[in-house]
C-alpha positions, 0 to 999 in steps of 0.5 A, spaced: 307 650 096 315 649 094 319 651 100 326 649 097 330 654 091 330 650 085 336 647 082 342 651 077 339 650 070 341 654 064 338 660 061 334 666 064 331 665 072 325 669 073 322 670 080 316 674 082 316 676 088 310 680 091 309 685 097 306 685 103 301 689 108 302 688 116 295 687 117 297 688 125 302 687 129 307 693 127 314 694 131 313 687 134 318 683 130 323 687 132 321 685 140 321 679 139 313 679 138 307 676 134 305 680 127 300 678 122 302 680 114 300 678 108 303 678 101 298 681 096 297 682 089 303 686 086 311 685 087 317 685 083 320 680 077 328 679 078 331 676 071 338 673 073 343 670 067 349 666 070 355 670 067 362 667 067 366 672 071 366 675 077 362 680 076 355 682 077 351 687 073 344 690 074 339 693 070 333 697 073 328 703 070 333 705 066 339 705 071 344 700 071 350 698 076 356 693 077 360 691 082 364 685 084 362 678 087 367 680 092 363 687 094 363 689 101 360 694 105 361 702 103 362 699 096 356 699 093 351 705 095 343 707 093 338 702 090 344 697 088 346 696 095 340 692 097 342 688 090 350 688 093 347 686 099 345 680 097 351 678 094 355 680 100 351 676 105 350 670 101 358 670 102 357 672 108 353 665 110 359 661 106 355 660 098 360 662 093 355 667 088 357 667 081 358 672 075 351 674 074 346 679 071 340 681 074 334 685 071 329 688 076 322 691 075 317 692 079 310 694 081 312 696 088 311 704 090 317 705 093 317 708 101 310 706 101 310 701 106 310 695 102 316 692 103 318 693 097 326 692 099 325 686 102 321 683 095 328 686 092 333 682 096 329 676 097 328 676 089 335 677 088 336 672 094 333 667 090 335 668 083 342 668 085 341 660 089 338 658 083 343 659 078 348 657 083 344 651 084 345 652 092 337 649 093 337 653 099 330 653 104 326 659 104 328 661 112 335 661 109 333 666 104 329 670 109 335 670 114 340 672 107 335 678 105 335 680 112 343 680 113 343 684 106 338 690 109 340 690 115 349 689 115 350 692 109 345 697 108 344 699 114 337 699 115 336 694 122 330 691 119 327 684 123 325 678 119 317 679 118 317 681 111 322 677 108 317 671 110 311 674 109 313 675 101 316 668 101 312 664 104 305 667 103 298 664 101 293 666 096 288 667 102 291 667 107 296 671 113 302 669 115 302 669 123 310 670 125 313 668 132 319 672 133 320 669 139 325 663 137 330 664 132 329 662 126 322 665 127 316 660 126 310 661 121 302 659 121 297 660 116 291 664 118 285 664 114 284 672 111 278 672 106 274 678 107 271 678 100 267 671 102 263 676 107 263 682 102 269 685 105 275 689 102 282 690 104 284 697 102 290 700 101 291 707 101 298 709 098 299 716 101 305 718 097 309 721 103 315 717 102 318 714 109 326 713 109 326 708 115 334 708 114 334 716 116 334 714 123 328 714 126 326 707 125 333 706 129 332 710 134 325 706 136 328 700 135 333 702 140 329 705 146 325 698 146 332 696 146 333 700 152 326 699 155 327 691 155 335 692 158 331 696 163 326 691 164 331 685 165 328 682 159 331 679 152 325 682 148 320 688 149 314 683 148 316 679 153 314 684 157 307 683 163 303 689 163 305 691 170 311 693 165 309 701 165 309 702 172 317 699 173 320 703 167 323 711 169 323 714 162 316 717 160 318 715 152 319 707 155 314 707 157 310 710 152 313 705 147 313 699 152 305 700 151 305 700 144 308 693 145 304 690 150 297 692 146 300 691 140 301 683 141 294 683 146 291 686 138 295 681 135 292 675 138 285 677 138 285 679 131 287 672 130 282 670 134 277 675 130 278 671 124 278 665 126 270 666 129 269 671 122 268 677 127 270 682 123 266 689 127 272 686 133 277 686 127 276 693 125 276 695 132 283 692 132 285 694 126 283 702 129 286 701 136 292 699 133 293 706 129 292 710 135 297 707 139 302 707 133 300 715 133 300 716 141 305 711 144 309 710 138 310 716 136 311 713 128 304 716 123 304 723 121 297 727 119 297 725 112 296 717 114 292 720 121 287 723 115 287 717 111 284 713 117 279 719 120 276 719 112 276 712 112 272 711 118 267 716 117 266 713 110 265 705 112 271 703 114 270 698 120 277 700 121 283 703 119 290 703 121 297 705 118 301 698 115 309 699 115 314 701 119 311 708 118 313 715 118 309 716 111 307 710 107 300 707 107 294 705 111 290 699 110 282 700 111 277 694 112 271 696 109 265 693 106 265 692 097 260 696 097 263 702 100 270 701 098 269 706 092 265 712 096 270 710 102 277 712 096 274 718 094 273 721 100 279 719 102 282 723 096 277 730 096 280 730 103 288 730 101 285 735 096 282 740 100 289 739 104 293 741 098 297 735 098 298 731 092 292 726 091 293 718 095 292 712 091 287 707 094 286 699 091 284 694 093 289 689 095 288 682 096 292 677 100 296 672 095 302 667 094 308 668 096 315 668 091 314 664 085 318 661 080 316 664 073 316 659 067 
């Protein structure tokens, strides 16, 4: 894989950026922690054409924006203030942006889970350093796109989907080390179909809105947890940790944090061996504790796991930041289809709007389109 943005060339610059699904690991990149994500199948397209002013224009669904390359925060707000962040933060990290033109289209739903924000700015991100001729490396992309979410959006996103959309593997997850900074990355070998396995996306189509607060607000207890703790980082945390912390919400969620990385290495373990039983139960333990400790599901994603389990899955949990979003549930081929309609009764009888399941398949990374 090319991990160097092309050259300045003439014409239309077309990237395709997918998304991505946390196979495990949630709410660890943030604490410094270990998570396991993987690109898949769909993403977004950004088209960017130089222009020879100073201004950029934006076009998607049917909406279009425009703003200055000089953009800062509080200027530019909604959709387009993920693709004026990326202006502002390519400034910010001393890359003058030109005029240019900037056409989105995607097959990302939004607030599913998906980061469907972080395709958009990395896109963004690339096609804006190809027409600059800035040849900027793939870290340097992740940590623009992240500056961009996180500094002028204002959503205190890590740096885990950025990297997982940019350097993704067809077949493959990216396991990500928060710890140093840059973050560092190994492939990992995820193949379930070699086994008769699938990995299912079930789309609840409740919308999460991490900006609304909560994610902030559970980024800052684990601040607070780790202040508490004397450490840099909650993931550092040994698993005495709980019984020298005062506030019952710390140490709830200092315990998510601590079995969520003990997950996260045995799910490593897991596929490297083809166990997939323990891989499920992984996949399963880690919803009950992002519902119990984290305090971050919601009963749409609690049904989705319970049907999916009783109809095959080996596993299931939410994937995402959570508050809504999707579930990703490993179970056999076979079953996948009796698994989703299942699924799909079960929202029915609820009265809620029907989920959409799918399967997902882990793929490449950003791509340069010819």
């Amino acid at each position: 894989m090319v991990n160097t943005v092309a050259g300045a060339a003439v014409g239309i610059k077309q990237w395709h950026v997918p998304g991505r699904v946390n196979l495990i690991g949630e709410h660890l990149d943030h604490n410094g922690g270990l998570t396991l994500p993987f690109a898949i199948d769909r993403g977004t397209t950004v088209k960017v054409r130089r222009r020879d002013d100073d201004r950029v224009a934006v076009w998607s669904g049917g909406e279009r924006a425009d703003f200055a390359t000089s953009v800062v925060p509080g200027e530019v707000d909604g959709w387009a203030a993920y693709v004026a962040g990326v202006v502002w933060a390519l400034g910010q990290a001393g890359h003058r942006v030109p005029g240019a033109d900037v056409v989105v289209e995607s097959t990302l739903p939004q607030g599913a889970g998906l980061a469907s924000s972080a395709a958009l700015t990395c896109g963004v991100a690339l096609g804006l350093a190809d027409v600059a001729g800035l040849g900027l490396d793939r870290a340097v992309v992740a940590a623009v796109a992240q500056h961009a979410e996180s500094g002028f959006v204002g959503v205190p996103v890590g740096r885990m989907d950025q990297l997982a959309v940019l350097l993704g593997q067809a077949g493959h997850a990216v396991l990500i080390d928060h710890r140093p900074d840059p973050p560092t990355t190994t492939d990992v070998v995820l193949d379930p179909g070699a086994d008769g396995l699938a990995l299912a996306l079930i789309d609840t189509r409740v919308h999460h809105a991490l900006a609304a607060g909560e994610y902030a607000a559970r980024r800052e207890e684990c601040g607070a947890a780790a202040a508490e703790l004397g450490l840099e980082h909650l993931a550092a945390a040994p698993v005495d940790a709980v019984f020298r912390l005062s506030d019952p919400t710390l140490v709830k969620r200092t315990r998510h944090v601590i079995t969520e990385t003990t997950r996260v290495r045995g799910a490593v373990k897991a596929l490297s061996i083809g166990a997939w039983s323990q891989l499920g139960g992984m996949l399963t333990s880690s919803h009950e504790s992002l519902r119990d400790d984290f305090e971050v599901s919601c009963p749409e994603l609690d049904l989705a796991v319970e049907v999916a389990l009783e109809h095959g899955a080996l596993g299931a949990r939410l994937t995402g930041g959570g508050f809504g979003g999707s579930v990703v549930a490993l179970v056999p081929a076979d079953r996948a289809a009796a698994m989703a309609t299942a699924v799909k009764e079960a929202f029915v009888g609820r009265t809620w709007a029907a989920p959409v399941v799918a399967p997902v398949r882990p793929s490449a990374g950003a791509r340069l389109v010819p």
